[in-house]
VEXMI-356527 format. One line per field, with one value per residue (C-alpha): residue number from 1; residue in one letter; x, y, z. Coordinates in steps of 0.001 Angstrom, whole numbers, plus 524288, in hexadecimal, padded with zeros to 5 digits. Layout:
# VEXMI-356527
i: [NUM/...]
aa: [A/...]
u: [X/...]
v: [Y/...]
w: [Z/...]
END
This chain:
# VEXMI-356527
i: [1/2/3/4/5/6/7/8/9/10/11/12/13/14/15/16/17/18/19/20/21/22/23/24/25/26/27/28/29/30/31/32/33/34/35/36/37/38/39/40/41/42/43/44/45/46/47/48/49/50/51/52/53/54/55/56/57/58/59/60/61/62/63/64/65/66/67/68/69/70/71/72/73/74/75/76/77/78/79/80/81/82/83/84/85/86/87/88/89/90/91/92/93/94/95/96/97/98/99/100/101/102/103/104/105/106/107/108/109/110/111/112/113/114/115/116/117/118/119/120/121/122/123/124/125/126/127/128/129/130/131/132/133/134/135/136/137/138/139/140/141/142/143/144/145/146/147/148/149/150/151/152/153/154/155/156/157/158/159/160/161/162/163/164/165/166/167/168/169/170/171/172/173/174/175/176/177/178/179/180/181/182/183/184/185/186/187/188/189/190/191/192/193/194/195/196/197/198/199/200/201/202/203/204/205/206/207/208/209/210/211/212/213/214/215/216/217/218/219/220/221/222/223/224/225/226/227/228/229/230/231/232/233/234/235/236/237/238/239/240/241/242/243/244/245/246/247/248/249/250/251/252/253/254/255/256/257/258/259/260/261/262/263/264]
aa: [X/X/X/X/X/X/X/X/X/X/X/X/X/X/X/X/X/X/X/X/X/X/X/X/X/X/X/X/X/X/X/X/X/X/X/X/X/X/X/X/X/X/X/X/X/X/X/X/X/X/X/X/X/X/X/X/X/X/X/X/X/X/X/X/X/X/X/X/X/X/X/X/X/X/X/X/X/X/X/X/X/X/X/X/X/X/X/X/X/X/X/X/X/X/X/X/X/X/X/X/X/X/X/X/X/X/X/X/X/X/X/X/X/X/X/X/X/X/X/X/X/X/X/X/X/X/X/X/X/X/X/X/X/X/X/X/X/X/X/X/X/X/X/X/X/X/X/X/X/X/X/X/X/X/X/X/X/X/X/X/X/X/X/X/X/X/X/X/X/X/X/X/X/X/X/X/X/X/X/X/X/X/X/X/X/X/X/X/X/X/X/X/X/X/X/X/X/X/X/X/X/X/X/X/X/X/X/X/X/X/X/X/X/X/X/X/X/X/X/X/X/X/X/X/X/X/X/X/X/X/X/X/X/X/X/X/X/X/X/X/X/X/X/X/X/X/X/X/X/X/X/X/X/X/X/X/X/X/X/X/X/X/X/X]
u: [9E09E/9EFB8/9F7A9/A05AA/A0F1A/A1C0D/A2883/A26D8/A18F6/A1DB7/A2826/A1D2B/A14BD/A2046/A2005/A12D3/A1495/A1F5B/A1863/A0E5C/A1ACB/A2098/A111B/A1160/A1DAC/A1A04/A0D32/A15AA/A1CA8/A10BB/A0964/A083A/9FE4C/9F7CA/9F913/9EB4C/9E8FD/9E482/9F2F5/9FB85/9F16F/9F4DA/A0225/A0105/9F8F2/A03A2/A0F90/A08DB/A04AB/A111A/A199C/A1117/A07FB/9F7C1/9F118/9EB5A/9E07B/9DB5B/9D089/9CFBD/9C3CB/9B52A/9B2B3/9A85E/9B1BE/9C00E/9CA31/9CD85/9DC1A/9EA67/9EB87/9E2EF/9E567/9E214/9E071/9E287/9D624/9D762/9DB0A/9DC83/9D564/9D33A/9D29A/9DC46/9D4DF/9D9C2/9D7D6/9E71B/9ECA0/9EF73/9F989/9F96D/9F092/9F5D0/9F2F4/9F4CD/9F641/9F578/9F86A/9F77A/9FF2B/9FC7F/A0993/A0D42/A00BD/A02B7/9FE88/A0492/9FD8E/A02EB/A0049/A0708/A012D/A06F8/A07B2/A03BF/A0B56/A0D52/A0457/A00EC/A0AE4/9FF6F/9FC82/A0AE7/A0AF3/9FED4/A0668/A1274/A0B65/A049E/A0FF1/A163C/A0A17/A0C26/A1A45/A1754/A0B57/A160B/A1E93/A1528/A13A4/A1C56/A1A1D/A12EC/A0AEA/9FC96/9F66D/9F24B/A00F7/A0191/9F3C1/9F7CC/A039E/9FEE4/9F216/9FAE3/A04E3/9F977/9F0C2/9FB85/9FD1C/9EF15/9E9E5/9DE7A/9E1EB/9D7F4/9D0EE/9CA1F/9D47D/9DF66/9EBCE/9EAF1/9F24B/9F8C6/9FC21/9F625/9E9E7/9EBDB/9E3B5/9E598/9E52D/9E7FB/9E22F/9EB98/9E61E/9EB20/9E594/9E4E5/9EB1E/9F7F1/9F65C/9E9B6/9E7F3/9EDF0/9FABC/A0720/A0E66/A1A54/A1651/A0AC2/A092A/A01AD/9FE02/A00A8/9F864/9F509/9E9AE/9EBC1/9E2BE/9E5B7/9DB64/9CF34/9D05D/9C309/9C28F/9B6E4/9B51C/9B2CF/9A66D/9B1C8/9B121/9C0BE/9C4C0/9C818/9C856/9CA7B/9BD11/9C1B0/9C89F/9D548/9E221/9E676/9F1E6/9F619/A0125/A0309/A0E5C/A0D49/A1535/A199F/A1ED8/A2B42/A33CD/A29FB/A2B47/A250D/A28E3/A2417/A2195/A1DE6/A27EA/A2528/A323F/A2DBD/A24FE/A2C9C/A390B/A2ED2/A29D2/A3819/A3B14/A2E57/A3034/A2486]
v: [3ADD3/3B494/3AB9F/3ACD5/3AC35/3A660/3AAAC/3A648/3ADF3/3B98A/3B83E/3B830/3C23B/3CBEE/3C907/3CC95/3DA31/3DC59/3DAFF/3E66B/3EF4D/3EFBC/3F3A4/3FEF6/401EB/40178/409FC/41405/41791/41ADE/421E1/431E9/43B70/43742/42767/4207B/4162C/40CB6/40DA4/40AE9/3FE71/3FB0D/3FA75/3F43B/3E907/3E7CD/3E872/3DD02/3D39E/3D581/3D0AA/3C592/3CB08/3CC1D/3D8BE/3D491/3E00A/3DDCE/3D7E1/3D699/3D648/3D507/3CE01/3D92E/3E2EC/3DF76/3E80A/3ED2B/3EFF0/3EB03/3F771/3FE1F/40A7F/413BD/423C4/42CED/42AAF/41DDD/413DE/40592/3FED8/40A17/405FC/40CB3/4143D/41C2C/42924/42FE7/4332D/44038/4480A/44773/43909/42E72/42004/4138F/40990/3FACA/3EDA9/3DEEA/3D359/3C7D2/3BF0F/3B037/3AF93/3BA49/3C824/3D354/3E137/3EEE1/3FBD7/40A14/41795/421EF/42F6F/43517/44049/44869/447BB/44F24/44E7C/44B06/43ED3/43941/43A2E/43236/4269B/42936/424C7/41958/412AF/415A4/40CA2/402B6/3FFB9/403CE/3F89C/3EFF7/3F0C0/3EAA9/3DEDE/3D4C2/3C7AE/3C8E6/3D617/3D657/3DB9A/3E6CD/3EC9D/3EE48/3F569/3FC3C/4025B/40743/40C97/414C4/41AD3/41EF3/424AF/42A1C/434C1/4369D/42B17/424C0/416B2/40D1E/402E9/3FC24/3F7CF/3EE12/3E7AB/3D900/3CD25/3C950/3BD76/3B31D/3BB19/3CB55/3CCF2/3C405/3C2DC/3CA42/3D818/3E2A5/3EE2B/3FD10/3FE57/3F6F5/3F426/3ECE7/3E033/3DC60/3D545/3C839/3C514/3C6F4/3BC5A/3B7BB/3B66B/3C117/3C95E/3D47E/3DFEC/3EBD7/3F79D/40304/40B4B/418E5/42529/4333C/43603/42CCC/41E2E/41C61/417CB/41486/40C55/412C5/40E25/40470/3FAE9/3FCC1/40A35/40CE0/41C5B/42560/42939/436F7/43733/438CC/431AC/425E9/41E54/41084/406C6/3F891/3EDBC/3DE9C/3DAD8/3CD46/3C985/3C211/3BBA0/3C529/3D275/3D910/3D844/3E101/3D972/3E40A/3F0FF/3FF0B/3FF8C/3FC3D/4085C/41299/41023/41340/41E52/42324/4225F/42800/434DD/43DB1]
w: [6D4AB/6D485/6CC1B/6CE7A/6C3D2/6C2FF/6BC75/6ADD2/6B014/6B440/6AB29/69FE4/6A472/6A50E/695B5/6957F/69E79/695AE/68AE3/6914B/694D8/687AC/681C7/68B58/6876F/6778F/67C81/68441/678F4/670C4/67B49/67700/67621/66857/669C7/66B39/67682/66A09/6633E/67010/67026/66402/66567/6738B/66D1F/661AE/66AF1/6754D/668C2/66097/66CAF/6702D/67A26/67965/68007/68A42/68C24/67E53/6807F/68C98/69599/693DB/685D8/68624/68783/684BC/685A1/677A6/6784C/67CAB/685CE/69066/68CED/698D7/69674/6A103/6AA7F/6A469/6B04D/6A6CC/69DF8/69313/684DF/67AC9/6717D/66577/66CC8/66E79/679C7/67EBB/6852D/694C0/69342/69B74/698AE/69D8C/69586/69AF8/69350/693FB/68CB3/68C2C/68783/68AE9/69351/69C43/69DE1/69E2B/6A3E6/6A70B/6A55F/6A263/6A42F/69A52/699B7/68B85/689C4/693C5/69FE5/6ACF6/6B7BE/6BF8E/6B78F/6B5B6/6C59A/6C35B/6B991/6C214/6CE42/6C8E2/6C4DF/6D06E/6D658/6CD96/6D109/6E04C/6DF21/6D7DE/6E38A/6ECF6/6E4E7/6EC53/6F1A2/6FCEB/6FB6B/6F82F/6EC3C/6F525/6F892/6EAF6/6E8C6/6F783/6EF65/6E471/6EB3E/6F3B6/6EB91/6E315/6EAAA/6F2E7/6E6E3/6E420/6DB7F/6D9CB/6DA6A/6D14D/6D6E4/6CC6D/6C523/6CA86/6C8AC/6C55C/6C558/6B939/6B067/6A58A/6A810/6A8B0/6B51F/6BFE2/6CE17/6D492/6D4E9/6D8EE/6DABD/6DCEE/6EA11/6F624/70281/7060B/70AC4/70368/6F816/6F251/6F607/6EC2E/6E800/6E063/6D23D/6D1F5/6C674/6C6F2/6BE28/6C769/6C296/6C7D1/6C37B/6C93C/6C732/6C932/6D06A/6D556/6D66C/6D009/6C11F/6B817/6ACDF/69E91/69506/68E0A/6972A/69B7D/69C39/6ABB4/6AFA9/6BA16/6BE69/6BFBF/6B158/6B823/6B25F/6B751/6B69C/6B558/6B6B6/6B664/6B848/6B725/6C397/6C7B0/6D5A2/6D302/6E060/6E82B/6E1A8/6D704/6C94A/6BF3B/6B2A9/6A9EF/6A8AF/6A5EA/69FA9/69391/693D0/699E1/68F02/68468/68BC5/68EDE/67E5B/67972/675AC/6792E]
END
């Protein structure tokens, strides 16, 4: 079922993809060549509980199996869903790091892709292009379209420069639970799918590789890679449609002013 929210909902889950903005933001000042995966956690975790918020990945999933940190932590070939470990990062890695709140009963859920150090021209084309999808995707989201004009988008200005374009993983509804209907995902076909409406939230997100679309899953239980080791890249807004257009709840702003004073 899609719920729809109105405006005093949307209103409190840009609090909560606010909340995730200004953690990327206190992780993209820490990320160098030398920093573990397990320290920007740390400080994600602090940031969220010290202003209110709860992580909404720790924990999360199979009681068997939860995940064990506040940030999915994703390494090069890495599509989502890799666990920070105390292993430091290196010159030329890339990673993307995604994050969920949970504050006043809503979630919050985006993600970032950093460079760590400097990196191959070849793979900043690749984070360049991504996010380019993400905002291309974004634009499609208006009363009116289906779920599939947005997946149509990003699906074409990826593989139109060579990508491999994930199809395991999708976007997803958002609200008082993280993943709702409906699915959204990064390929598809205009006109098909459910039908966008005022007061929709969803957590846009796409998962593009560098070279095949196929991924596997690692022994952990969560790690998602390229099944040809090849990097991948990976962005993600919370976006609301608000009198019929898209509104993006979460901001990259945050981010990209730490990343503009960081000296490296």
């Amino acid at each position: 079922m899609i719920y729809l929210k109105n405006r005093e909902e949307i209103e409190l889950m840009r609090e909560s993809a606010l909340m995730v903005s200004r953690t990327l933001a206190i992780v993209a000042r820490e990320v160098r060549p030398g920093v573990t995966p397990l320290y920007l956690d740390k400080l994600a975790e602090e940031f969220i509980r010290d202003n209110g918020g709860v992580p909404a990945f720790k924990g999360y999933g199979n009681r068997n199996n939860p995940f064990p940190a506040s940030l999915c932590i994703s390494i090069n070939e890495a599509v989502v869903h890799g666990i920070p470990t105390n292993t430091p990062l290196n010159d030329g890695d890339i990673i993307s790091v995604d994050c969920g709140v949970k504050k006043n009963g809503f979630y919050g859920d985006h993600a970032y892709t950093f460079a760590v150090g400097e990196i191959k021209p070849e793979v900043q084309k690749l984070l360049d292009v991504t996010k380019e999808c993400l905002y291309i995707g974004i634009e499609k989201m208006t009363s009116g379209n289906r779920v599939g004009d947005i997946s149509y988008a990003i699906q074409t200005h990826a593989e139109k420069n060579g990508y491999g374009v994930v199809r395991e993983l999708v976007g997803h509804g958002l609200g008082k639970n993280m993943h709702e209907d409906p699915e959204v995902p990064n390929f598809g076909h205009r006109g098909n799918g459910p039908k966008l409406k005022e007061g929709m939230v969803l957590a846009i997100e796409p998962m593009i590789n560098m070279g095949t679309k196929n991924v596997k899953q690692l022994g952990d239980g969560w790690t998602i890679i390229t099944a040809d080791r090849k990097p991948s890249a990976h962005f993600e807004h919370d976006v609301a449609i608000i009198d019929g257009k898209p509104e993006i709840l979460s901001s990259y702003a945050y981010i990209e002013e730490a990343l503009a004073s960081v000296v490296r």
